[in-house]
N, CA, C and O atoms as a CHARMM CRD file, in Angstrom:
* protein
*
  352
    1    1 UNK  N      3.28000  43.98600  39.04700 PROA 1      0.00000
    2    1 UNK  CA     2.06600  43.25700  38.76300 PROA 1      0.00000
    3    1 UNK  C      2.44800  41.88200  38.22700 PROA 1      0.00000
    4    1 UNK  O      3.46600  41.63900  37.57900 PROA 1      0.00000
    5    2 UNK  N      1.44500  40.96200  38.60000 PROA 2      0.00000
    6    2 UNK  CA     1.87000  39.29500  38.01000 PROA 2      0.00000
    7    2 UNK  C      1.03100  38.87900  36.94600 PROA 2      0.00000
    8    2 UNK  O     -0.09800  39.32400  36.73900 PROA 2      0.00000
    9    3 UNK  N      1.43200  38.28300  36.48600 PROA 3      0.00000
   10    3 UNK  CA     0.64500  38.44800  35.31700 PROA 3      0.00000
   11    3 UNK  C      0.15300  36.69400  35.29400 PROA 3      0.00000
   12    3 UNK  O      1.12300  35.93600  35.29400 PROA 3      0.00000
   13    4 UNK  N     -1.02900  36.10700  35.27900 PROA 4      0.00000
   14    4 UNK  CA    -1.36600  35.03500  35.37700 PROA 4      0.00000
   15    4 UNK  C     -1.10500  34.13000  34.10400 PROA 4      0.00000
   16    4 UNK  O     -0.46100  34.66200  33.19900 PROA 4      0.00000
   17    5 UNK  N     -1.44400  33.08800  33.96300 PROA 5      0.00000
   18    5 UNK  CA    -1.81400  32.25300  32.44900 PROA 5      0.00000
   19    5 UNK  C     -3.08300  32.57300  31.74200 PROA 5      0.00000
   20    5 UNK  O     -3.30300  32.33300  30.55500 PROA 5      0.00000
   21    6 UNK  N     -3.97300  33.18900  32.66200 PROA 6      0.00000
   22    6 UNK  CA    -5.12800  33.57500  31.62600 PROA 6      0.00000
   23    6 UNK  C     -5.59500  35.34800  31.23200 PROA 6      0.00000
   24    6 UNK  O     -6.45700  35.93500  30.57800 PROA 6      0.00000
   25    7 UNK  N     -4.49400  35.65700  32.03900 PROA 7      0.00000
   26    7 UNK  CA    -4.24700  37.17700  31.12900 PROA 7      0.00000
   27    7 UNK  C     -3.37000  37.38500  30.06700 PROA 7      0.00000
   28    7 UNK  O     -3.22500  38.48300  29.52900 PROA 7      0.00000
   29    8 UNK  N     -2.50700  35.89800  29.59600 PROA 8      0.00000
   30    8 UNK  CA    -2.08700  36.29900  28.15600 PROA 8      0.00000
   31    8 UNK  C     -3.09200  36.60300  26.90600 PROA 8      0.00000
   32    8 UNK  O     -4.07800  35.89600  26.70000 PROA 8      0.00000
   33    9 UNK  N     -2.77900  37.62200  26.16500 PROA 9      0.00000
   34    9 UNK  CA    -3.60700  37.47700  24.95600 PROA 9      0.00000
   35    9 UNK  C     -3.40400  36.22300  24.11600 PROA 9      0.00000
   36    9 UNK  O     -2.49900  35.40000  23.98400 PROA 9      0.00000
   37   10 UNK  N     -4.64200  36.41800  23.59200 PROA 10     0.00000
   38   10 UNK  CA    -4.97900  35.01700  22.71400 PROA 10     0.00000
   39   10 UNK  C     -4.52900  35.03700  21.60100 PROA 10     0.00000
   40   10 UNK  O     -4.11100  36.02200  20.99300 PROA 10     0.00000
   41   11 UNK  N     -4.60500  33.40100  21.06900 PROA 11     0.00000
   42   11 UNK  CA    -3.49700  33.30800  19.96400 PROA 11     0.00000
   43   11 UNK  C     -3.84200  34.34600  18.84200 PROA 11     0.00000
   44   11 UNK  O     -5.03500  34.65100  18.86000 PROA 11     0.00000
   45   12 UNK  N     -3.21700  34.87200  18.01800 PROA 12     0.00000
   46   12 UNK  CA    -3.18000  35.72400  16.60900 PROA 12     0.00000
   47   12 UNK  C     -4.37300  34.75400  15.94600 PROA 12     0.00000
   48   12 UNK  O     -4.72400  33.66800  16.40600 PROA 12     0.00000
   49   13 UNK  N     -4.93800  35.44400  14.69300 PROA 13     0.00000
   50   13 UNK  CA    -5.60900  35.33000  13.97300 PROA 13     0.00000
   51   13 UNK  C     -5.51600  34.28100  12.85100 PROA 13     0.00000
   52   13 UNK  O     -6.32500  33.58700  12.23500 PROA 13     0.00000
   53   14 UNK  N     -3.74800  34.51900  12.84700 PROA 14     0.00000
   54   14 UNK  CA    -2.96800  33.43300  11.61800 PROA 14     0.00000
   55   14 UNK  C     -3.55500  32.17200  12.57100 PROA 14     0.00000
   56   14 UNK  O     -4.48700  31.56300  12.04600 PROA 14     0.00000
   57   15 UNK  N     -3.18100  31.75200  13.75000 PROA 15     0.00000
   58   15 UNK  CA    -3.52200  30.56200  14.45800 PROA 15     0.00000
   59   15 UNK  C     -4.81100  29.77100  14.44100 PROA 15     0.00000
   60   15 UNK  O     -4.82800  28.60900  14.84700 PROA 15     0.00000
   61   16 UNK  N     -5.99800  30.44100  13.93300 PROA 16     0.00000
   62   16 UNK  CA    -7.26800  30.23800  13.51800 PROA 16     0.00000
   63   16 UNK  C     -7.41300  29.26300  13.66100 PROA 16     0.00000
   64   16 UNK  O     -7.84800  28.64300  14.63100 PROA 16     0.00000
   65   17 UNK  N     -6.71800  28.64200  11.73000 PROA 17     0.00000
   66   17 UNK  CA    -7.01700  27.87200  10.75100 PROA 17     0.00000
   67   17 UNK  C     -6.34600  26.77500  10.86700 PROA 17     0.00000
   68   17 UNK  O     -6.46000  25.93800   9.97200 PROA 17     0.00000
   69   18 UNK  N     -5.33500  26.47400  12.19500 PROA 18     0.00000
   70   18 UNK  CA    -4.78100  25.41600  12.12700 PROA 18     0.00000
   71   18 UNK  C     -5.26600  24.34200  12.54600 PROA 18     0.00000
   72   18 UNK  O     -4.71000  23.38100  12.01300 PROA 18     0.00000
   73   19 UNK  N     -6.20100  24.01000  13.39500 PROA 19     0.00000
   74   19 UNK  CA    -6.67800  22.80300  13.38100 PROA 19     0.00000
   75   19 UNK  C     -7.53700  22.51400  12.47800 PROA 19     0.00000
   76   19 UNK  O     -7.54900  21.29600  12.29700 PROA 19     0.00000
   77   20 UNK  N     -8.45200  23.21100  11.65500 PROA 20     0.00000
   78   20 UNK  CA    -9.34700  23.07300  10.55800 PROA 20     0.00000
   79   20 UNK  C     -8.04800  22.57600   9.44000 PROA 20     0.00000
   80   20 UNK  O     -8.25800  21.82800   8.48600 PROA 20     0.00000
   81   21 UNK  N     -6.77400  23.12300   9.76400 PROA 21     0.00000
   82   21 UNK  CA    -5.81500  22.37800   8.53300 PROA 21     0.00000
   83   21 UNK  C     -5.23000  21.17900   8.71700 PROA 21     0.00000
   84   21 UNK  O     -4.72000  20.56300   7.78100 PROA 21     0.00000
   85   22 UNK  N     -5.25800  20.56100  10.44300 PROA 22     0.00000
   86   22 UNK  CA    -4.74700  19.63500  10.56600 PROA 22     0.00000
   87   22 UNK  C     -5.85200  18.73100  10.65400 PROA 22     0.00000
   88   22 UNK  O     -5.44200  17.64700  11.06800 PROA 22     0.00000
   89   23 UNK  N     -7.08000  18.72600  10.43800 PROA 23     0.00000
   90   23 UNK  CA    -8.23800  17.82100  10.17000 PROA 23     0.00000
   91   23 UNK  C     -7.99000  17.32900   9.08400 PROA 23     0.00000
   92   23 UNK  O     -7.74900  16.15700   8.79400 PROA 23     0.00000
   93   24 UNK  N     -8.07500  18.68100   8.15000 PROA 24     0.00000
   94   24 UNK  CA    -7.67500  18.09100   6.74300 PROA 24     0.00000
   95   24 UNK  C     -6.86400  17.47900   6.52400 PROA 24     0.00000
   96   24 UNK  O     -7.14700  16.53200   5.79100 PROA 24     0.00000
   97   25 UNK  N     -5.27400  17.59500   7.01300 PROA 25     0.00000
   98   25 UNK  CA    -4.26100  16.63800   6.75700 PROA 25     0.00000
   99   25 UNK  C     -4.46700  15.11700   7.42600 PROA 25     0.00000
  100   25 UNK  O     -4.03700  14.07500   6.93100 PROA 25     0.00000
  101   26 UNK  N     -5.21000  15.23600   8.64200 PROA 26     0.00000
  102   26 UNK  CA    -5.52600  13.76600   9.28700 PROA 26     0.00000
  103   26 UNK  C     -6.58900  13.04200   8.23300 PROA 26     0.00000
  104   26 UNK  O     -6.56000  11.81300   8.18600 PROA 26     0.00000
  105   27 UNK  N     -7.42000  13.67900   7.48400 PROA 27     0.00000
  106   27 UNK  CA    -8.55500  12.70400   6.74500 PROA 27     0.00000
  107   27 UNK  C     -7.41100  12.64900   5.49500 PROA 27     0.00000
  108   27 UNK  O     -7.31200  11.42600   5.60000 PROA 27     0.00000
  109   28 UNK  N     -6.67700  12.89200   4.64400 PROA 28     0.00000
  110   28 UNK  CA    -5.82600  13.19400   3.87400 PROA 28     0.00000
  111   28 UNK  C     -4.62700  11.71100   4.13900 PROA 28     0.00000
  112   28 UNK  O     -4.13500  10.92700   3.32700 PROA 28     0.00000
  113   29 UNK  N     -4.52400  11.80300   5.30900 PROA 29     0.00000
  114   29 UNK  CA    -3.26500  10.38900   5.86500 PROA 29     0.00000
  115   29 UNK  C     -4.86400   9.58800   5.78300 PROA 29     0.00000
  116   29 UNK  O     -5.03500   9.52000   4.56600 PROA 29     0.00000
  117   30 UNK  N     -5.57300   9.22600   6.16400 PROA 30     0.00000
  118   30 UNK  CA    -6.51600   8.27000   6.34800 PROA 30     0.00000
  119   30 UNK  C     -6.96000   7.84500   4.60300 PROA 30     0.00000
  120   30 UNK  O     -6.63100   6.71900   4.23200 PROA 30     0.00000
  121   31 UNK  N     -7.54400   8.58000   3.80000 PROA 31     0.00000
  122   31 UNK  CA    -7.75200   8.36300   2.81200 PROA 31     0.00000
  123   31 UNK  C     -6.12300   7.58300   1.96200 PROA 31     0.00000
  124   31 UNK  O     -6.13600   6.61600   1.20000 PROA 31     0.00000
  125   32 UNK  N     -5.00100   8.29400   2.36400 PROA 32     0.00000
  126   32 UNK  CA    -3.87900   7.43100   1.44300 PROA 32     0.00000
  127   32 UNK  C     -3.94400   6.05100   2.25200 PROA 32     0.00000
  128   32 UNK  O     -3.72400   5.04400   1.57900 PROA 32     0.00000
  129   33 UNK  N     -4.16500   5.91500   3.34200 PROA 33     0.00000
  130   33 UNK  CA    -3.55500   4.78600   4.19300 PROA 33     0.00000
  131   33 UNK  C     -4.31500   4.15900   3.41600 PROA 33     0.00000
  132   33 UNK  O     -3.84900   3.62100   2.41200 PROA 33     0.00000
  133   34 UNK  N     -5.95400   4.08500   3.78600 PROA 34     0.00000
  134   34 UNK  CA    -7.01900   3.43700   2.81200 PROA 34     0.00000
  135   34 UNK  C     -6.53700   2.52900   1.45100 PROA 34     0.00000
  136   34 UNK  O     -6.18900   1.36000   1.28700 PROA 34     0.00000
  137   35 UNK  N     -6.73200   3.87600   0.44700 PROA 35     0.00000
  138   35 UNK  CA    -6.16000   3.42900  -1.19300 PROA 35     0.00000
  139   35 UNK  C     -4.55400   2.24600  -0.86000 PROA 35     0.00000
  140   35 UNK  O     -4.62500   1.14300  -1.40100 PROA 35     0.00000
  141   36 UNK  N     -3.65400   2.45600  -0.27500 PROA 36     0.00000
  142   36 UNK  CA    -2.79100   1.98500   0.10000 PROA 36     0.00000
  143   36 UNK  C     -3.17800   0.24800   0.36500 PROA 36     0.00000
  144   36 UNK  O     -2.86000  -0.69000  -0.36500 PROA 36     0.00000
  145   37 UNK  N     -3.87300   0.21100   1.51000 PROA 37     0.00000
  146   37 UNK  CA    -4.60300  -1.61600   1.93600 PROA 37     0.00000
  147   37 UNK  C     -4.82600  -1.84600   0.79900 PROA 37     0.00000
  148   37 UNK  O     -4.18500  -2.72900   0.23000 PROA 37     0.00000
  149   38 UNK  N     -6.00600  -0.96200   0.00000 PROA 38     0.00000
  150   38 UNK  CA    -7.01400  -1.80400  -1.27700 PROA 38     0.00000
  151   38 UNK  C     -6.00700  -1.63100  -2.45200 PROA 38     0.00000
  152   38 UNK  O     -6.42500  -1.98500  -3.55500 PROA 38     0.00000
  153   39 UNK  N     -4.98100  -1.23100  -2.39100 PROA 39     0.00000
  154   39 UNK  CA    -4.24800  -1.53100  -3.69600 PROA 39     0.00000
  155   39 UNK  C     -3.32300  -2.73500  -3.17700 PROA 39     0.00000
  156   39 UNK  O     -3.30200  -3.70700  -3.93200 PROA 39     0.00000
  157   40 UNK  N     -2.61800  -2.81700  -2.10100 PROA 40     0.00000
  158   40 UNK  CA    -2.21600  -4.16600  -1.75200 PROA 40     0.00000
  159   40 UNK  C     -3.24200  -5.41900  -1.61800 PROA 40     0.00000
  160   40 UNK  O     -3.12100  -6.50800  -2.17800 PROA 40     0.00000
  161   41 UNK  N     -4.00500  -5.11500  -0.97400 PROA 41     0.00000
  162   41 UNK  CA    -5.14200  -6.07900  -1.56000 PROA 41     0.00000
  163   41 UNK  C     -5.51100  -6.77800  -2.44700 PROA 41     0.00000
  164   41 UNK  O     -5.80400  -7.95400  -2.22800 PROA 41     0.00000
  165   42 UNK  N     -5.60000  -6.15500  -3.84300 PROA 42     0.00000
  166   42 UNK  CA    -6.20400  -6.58000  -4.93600 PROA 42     0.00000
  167   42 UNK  C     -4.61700  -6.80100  -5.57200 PROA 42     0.00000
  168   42 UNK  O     -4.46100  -7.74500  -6.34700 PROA 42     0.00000
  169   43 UNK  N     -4.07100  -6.39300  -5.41600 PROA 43     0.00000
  170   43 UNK  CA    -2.47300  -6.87400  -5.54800 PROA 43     0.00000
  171   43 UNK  C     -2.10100  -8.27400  -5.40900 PROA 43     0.00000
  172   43 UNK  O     -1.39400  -8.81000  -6.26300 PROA 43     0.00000
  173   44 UNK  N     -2.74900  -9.22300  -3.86700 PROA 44     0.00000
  174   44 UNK  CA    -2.18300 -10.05400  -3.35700 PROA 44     0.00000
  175   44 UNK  C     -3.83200 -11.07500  -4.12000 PROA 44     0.00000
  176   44 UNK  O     -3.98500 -12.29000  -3.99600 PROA 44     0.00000
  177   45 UNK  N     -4.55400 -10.37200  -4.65300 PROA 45     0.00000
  178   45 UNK  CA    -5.85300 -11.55900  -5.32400 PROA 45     0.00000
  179   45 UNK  C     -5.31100 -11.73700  -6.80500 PROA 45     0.00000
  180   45 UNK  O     -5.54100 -12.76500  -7.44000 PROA 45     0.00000
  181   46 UNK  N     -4.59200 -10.70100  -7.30700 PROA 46     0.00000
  182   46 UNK  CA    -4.01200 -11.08700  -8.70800 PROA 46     0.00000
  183   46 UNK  C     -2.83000 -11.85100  -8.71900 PROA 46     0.00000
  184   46 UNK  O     -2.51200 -12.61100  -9.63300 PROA 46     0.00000
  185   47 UNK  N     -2.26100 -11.66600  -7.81900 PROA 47     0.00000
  186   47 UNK  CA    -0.96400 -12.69400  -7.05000 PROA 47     0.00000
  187   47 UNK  C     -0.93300 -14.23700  -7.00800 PROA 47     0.00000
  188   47 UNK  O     -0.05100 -15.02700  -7.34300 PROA 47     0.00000
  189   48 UNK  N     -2.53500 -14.48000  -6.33800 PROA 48     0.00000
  190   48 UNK  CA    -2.95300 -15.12300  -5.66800 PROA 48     0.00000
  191   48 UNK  C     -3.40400 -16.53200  -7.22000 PROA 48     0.00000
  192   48 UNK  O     -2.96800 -17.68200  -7.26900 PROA 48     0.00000
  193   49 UNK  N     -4.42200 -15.81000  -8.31600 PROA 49     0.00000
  194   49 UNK  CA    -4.98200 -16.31300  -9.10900 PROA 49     0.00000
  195   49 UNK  C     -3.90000 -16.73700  -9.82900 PROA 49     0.00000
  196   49 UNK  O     -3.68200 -17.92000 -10.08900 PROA 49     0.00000
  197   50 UNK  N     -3.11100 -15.68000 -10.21100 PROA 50     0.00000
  198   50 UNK  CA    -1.78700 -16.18500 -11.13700 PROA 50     0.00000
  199   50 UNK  C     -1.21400 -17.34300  -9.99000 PROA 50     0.00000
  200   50 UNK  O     -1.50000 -18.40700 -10.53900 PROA 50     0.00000
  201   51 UNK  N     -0.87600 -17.51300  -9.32100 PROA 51     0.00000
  202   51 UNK  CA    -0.43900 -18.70200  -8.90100 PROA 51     0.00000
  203   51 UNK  C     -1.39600 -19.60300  -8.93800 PROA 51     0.00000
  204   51 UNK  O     -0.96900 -20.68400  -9.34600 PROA 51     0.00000
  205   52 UNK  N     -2.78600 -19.60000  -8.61600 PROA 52     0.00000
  206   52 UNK  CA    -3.49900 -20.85400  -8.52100 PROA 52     0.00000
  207   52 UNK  C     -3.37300 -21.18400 -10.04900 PROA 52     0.00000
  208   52 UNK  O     -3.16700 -22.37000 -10.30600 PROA 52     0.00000
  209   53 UNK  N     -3.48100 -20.18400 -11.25500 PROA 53     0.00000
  210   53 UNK  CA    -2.99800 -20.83500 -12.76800 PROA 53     0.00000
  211   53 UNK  C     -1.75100 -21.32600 -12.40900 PROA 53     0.00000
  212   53 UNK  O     -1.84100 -22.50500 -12.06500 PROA 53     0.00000
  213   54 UNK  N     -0.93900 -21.00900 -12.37000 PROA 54     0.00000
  214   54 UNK  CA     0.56400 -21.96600 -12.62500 PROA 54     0.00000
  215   54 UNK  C      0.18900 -23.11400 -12.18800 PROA 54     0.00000
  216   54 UNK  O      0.13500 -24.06600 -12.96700 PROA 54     0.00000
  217   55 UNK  N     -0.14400 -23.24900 -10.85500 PROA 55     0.00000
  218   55 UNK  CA    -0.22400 -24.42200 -10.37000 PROA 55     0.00000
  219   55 UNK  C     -1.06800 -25.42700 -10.98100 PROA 55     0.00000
  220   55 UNK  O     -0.65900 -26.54400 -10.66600 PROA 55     0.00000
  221   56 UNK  N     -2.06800 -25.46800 -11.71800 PROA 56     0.00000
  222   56 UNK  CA    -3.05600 -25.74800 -12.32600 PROA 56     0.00000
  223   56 UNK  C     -2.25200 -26.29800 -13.67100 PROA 56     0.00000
  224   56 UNK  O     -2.21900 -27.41800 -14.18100 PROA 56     0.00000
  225   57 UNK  N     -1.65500 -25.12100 -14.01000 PROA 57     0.00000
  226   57 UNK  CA    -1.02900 -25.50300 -15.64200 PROA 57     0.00000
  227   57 UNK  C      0.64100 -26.68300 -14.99700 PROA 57     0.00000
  228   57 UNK  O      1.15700 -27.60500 -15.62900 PROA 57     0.00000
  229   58 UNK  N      0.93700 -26.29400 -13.99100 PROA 58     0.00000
  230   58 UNK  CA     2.03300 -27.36700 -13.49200 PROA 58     0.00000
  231   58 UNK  C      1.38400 -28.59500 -13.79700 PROA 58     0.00000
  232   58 UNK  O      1.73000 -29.38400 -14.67500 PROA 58     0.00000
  233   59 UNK  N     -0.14200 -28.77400 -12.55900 PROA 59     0.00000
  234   59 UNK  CA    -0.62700 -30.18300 -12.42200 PROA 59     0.00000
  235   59 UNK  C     -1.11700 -30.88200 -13.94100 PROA 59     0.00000
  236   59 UNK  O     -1.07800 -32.10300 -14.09500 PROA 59     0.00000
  237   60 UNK  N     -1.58100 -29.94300 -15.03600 PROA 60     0.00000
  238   60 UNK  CA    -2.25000 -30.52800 -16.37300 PROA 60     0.00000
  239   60 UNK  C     -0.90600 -31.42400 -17.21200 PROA 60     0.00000
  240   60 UNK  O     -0.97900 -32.52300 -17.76300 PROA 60     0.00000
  241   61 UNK  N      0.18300 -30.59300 -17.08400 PROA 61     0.00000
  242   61 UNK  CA     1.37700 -30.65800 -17.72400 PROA 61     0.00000
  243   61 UNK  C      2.10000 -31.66500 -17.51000 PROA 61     0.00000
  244   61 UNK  O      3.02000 -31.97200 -18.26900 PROA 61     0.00000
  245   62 UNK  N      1.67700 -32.58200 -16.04000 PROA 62     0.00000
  246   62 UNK  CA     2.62500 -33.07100 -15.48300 PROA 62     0.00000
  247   62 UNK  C      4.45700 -32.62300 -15.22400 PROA 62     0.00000
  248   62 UNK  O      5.29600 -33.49700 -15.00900 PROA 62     0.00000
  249   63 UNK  N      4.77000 -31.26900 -15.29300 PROA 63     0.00000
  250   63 UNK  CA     5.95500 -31.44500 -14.84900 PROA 63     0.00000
  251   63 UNK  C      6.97700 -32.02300 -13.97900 PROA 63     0.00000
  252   63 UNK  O      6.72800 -32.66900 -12.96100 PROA 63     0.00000
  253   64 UNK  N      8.31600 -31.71800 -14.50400 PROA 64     0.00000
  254   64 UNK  CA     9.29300 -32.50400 -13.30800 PROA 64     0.00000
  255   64 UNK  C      9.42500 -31.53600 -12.67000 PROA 64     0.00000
  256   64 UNK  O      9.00900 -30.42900 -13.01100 PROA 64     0.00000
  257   65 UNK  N     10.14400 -31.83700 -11.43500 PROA 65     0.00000
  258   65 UNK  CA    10.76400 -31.30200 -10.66500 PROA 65     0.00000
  259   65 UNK  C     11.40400 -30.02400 -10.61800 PROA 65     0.00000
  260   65 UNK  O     11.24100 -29.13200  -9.78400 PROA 65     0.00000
  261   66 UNK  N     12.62600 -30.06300 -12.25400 PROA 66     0.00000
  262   66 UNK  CA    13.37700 -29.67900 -12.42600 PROA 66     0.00000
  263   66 UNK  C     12.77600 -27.92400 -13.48300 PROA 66     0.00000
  264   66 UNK  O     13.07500 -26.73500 -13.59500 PROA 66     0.00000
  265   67 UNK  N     11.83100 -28.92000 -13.98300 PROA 67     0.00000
  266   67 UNK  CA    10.70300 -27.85100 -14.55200 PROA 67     0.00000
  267   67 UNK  C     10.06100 -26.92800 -13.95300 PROA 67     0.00000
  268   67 UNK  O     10.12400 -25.77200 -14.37100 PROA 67     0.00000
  269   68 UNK  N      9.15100 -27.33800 -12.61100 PROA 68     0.00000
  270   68 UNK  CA     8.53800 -26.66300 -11.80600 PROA 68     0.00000
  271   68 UNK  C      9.79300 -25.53500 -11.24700 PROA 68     0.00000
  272   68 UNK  O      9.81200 -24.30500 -11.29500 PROA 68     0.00000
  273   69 UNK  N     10.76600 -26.48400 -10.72700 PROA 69     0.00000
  274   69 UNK  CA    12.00100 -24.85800 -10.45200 PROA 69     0.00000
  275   69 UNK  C     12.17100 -23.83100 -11.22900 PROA 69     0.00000
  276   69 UNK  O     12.22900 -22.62400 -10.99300 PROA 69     0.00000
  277   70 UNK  N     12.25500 -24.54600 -12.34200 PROA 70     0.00000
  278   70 UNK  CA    12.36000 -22.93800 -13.59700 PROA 70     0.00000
  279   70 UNK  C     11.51300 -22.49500 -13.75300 PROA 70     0.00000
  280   70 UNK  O     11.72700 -21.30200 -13.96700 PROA 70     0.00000
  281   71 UNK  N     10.19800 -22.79900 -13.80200 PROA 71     0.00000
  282   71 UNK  CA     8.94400 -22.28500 -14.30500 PROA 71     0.00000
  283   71 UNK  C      8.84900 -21.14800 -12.98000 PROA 71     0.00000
  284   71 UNK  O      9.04200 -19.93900 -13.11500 PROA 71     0.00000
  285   72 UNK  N      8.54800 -21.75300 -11.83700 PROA 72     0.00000
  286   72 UNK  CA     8.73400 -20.94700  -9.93700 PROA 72     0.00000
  287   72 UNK  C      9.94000 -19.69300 -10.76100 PROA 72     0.00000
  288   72 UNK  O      9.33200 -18.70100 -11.16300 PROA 72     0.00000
  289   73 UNK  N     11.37500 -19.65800 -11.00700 PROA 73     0.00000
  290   73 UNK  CA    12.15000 -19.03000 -10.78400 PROA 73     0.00000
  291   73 UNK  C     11.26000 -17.35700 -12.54300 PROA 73     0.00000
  292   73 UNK  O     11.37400 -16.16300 -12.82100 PROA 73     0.00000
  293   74 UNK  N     10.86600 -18.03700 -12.81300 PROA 74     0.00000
  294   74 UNK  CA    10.56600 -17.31900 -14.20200 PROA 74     0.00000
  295   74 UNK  C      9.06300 -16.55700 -13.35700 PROA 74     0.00000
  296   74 UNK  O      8.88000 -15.37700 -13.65700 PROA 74     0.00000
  297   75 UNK  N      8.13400 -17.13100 -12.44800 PROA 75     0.00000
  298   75 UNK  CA     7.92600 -16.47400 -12.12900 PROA 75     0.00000
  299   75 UNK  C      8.08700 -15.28000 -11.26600 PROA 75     0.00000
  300   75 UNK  O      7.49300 -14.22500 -11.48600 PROA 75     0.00000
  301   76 UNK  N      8.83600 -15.45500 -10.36200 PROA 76     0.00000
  302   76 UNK  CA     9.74800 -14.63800  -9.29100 PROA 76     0.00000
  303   76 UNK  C     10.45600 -13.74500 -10.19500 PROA 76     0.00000
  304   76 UNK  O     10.84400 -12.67700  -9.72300 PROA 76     0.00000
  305   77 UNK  N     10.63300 -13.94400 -11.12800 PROA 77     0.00000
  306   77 UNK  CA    11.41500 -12.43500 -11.91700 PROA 77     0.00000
  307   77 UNK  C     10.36400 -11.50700 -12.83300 PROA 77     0.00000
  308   77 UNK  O     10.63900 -10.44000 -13.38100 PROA 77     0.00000
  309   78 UNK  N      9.08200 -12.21400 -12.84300 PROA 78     0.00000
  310   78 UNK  CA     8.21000 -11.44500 -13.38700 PROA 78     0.00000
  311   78 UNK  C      7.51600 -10.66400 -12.32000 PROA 78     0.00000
  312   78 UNK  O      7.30500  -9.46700 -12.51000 PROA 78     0.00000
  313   79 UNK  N      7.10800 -11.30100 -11.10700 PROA 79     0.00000
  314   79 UNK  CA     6.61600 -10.66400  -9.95500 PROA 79     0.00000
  315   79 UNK  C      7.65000  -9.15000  -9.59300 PROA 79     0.00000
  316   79 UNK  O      7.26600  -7.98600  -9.69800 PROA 79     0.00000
  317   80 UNK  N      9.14000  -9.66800  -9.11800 PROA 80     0.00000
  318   80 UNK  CA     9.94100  -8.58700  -9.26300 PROA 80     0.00000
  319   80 UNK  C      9.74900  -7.55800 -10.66900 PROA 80     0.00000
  320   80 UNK  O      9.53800  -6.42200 -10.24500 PROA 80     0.00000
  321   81 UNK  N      9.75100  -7.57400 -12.01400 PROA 81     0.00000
  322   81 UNK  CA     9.37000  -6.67300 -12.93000 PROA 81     0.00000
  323   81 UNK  C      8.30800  -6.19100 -12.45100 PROA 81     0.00000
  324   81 UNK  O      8.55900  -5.00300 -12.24800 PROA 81     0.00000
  325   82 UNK  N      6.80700  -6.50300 -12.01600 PROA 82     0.00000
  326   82 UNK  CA     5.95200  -5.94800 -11.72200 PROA 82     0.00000
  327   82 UNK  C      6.18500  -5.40600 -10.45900 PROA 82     0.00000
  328   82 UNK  O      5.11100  -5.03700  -9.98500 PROA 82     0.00000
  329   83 UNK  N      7.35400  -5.14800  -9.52200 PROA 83     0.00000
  330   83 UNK  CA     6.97500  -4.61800  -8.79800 PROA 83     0.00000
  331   83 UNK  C      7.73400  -3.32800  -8.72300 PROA 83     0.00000
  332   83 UNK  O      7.69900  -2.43100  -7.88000 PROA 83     0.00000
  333   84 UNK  N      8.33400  -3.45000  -9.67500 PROA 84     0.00000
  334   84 UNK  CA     9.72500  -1.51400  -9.95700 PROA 84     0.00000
  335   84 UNK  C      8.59700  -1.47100 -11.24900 PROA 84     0.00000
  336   84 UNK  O      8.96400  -1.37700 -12.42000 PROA 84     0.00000
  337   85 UNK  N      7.30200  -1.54800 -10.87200 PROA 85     0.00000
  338   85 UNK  CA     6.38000  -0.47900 -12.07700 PROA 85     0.00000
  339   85 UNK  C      6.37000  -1.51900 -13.23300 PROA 85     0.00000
  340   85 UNK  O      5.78700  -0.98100 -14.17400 PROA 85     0.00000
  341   86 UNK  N      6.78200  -2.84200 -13.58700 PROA 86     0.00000
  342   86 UNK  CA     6.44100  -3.63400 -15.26600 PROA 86     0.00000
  343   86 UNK  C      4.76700  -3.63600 -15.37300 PROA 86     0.00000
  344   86 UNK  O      4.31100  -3.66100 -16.51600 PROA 86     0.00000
  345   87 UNK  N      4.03500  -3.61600 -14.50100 PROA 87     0.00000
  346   87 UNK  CA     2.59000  -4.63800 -14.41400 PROA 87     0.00000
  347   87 UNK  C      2.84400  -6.06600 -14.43300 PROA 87     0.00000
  348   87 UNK  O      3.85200  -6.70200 -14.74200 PROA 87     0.00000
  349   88 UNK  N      1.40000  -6.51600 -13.92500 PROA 88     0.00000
  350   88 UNK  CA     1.58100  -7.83900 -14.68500 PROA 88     0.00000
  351   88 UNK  C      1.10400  -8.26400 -15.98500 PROA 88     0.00000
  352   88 UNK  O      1.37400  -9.39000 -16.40400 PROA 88     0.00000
């Protein structure tokens, strides 16, 4: 006797629940991806403001040249602290 593709028995019972589990894991990747954008997001507007202050406190101050480099380099090591977890 031959046995076709649609005379195998059907999947076990354990097999149920797996796409109802892989829904869940797909809305699960969607929701981190989400939080993920809006925390880089609001990341790159606090980024964003702190630089438009520097720049602001550069232009009031009149700095030199030589100033603006250190002041730039002092920020770049605070950005790096905030980003292995310091905050800003």
């Amino acid at each position: 006797m031959q046995m076709k593709r649609n005379d195998r028995n059907q999947l076990p019972a354990l097999w149920c629940g797996w796409d109802a589990a892989k829904a869940a894991c797909d809305q699960t990747v969607i929701l981190i991806k989400g939080a993920r954008a809006e925390a880089m997001a609001n990341a790159a507007v606090k980024y964003s403001g702190r630089l438009d202050r520097l720049a602001s406190h550069i232009e009031n101050e009149g700095f030199s040249a030589a100033e603006i480099v250190e002041l730039l380099r002092q920020e770049s090591e605070h950005f790096a602290r905030a980003g292995q977890g310091g905050g800003l």
